[in-house]
C-alpha positions as CSV (number, residue, x, y, z in Angstrom):
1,X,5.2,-11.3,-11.0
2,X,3.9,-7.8,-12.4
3,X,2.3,-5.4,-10.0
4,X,-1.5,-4.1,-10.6
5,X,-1.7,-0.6,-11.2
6,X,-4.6,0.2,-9.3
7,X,-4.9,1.9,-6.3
8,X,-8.0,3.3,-4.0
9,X,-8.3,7.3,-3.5
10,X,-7.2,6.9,0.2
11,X,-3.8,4.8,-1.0
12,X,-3.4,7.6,-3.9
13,X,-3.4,10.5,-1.2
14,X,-1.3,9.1,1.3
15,X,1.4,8.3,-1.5
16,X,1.1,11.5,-2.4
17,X,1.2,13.1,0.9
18,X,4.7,11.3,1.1
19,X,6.2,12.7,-1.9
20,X,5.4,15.9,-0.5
21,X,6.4,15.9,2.9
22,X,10.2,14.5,1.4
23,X,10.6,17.1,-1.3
24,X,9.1,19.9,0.6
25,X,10.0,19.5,4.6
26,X,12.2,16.7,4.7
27,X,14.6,17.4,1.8
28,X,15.0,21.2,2.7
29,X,15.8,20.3,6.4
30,X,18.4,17.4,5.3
31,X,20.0,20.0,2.7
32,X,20.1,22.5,5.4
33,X,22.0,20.4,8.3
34,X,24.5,18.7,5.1
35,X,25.5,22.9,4.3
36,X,25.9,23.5,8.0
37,X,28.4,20.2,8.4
38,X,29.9,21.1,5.1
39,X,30.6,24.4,6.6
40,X,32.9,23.0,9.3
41,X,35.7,22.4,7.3
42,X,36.9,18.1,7.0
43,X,34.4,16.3,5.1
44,X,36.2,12.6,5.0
45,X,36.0,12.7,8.6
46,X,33.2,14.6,9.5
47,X,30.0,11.8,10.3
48,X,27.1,14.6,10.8
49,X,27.8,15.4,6.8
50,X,28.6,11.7,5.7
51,X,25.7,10.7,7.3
52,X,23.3,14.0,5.8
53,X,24.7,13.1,2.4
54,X,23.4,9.0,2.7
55,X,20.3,10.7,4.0
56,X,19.8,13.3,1.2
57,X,20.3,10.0,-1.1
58,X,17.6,7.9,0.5
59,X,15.3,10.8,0.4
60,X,16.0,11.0,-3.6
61,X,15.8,7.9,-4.3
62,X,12.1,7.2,-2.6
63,X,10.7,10.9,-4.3
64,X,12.4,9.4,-8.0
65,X,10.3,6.1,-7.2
66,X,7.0,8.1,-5.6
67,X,6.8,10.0,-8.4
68,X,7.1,7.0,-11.2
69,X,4.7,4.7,-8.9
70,X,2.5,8.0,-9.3
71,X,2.8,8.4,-12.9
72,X,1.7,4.4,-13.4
73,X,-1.3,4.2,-10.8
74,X,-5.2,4.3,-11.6
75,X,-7.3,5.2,-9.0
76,X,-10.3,2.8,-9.2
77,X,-13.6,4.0,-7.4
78,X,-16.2,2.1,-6.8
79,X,-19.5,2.1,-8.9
80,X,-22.4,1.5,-7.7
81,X,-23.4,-1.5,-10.3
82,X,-20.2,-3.4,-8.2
83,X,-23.1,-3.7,-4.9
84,X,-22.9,-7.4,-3.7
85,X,-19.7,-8.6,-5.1
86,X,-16.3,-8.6,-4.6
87,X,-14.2,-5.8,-6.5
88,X,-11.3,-4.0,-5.7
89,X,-11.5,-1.6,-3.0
90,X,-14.4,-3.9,-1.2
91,X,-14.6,-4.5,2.7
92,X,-14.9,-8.5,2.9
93,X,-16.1,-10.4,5.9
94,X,-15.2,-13.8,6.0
95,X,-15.7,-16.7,8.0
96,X,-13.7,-19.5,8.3
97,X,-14.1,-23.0,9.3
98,X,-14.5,-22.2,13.0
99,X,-16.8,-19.7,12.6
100,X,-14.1,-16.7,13.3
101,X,-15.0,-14.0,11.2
102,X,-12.1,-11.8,9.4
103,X,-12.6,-8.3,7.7
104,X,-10.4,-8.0,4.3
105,X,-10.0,-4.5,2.6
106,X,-8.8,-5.6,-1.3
107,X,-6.3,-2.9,-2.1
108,X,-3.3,-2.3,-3.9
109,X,-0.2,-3.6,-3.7
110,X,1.4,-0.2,-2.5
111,X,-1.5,-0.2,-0.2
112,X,-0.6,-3.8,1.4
113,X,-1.1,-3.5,4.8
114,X,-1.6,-7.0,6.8
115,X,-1.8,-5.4,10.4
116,X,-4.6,-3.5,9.4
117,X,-5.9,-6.2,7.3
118,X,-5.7,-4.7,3.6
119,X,-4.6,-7.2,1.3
120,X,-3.6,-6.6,-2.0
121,X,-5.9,-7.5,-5.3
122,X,-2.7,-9.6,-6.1
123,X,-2.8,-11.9,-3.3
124,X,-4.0,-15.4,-3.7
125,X,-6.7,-14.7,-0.9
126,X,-7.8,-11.6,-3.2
127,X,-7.4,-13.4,-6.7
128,X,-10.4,-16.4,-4.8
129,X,-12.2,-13.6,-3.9
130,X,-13.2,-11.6,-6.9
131,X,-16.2,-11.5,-8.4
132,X,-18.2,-13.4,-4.9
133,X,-21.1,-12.1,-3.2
134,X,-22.6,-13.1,0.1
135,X,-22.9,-16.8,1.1
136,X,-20.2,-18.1,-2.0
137,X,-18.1,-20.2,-0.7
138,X,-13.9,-19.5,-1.5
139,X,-11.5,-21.6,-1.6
140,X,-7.7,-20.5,-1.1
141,X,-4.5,-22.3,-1.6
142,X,-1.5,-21.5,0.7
143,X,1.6,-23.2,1.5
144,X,0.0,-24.9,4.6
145,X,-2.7,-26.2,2.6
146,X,-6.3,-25.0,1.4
147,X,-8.6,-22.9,3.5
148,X,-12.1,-22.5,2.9
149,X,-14.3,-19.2,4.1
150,X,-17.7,-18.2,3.3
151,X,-18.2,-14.8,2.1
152,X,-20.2,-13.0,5.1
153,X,-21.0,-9.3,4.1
154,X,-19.5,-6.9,1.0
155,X,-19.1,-3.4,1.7
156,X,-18.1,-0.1,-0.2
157,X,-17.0,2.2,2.2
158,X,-16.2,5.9,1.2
């Protein structure tokens, strides 16, 4: 299944605040203890540089995908003509079928974060969502069978 491209402002930054904190701080430092391990002399058996070098390759391998991700996402922001429906980037409060009410950020799929309850726009509960406003009822399949909300409250938070 392709990925969306979109991402909100907050998502965008803290990608970005990634990429620089590994190519800036966290390269350098890596780099810096691999030279010093180099330095002492038996690399095939010396665990400090083996273990820099696998480091120094992780590091390179998240900045080389950061920096593609980068280069494909849009940062969507909300407009004010979106007020009372369901978008990306909307704060959803749901209720279920018992009357337990859930809060649902609609975000990215670099963004996906279920402990914090940010779901991504390409997430079945997402997809049922779009387009809603306040009192719709939503239906969403899962494995375990349908479950049925009722859309609560739509915010755009900045």
């Amino acid at each position: 299944m392709k990925r969306t491209n979109y991402i909100t402002r907050a998502g965008w930054e803290k990608l970005e605040l990634e990429l620089r904190y590994l190519w800036k701080e966290k390269r350098p430092q890596v780099t810096k203890s691999v030279q010093e391990a180099a330095a002492q002399g038996d690399r095939s058996e010396n665990a400090e540089y083996i273990y820099g070098k696998k480091q120094l390759r992780e590091i390179d391998r998240r900045v080389r995908f950061l920096t593609k991700r980068l280069d494909e996402l849009t940062v969507i922001y909300p407009s004010p003509q979106q007020q009372g429906r369901v978008f990306f980037g909307a704060y959803v409060t749901l209720l279920d079928e018992q009357d337990v009410a859930v809060e649902y950020q609609i975000v990215g799929p670099d963004e996906l974060d279920t402990k914090n309850n940010k779901i991504s726009i390409d997430s079945p509960t997402a997809r049922a969502l779009i387009g809603k406003s306040v009192d719709d009822e939503v239906a969403v399949n899962t494995p375990s069978g349908m479950i049925y909300y009722l859309v609560s409250a739509i915010n755009y938070k900045s």
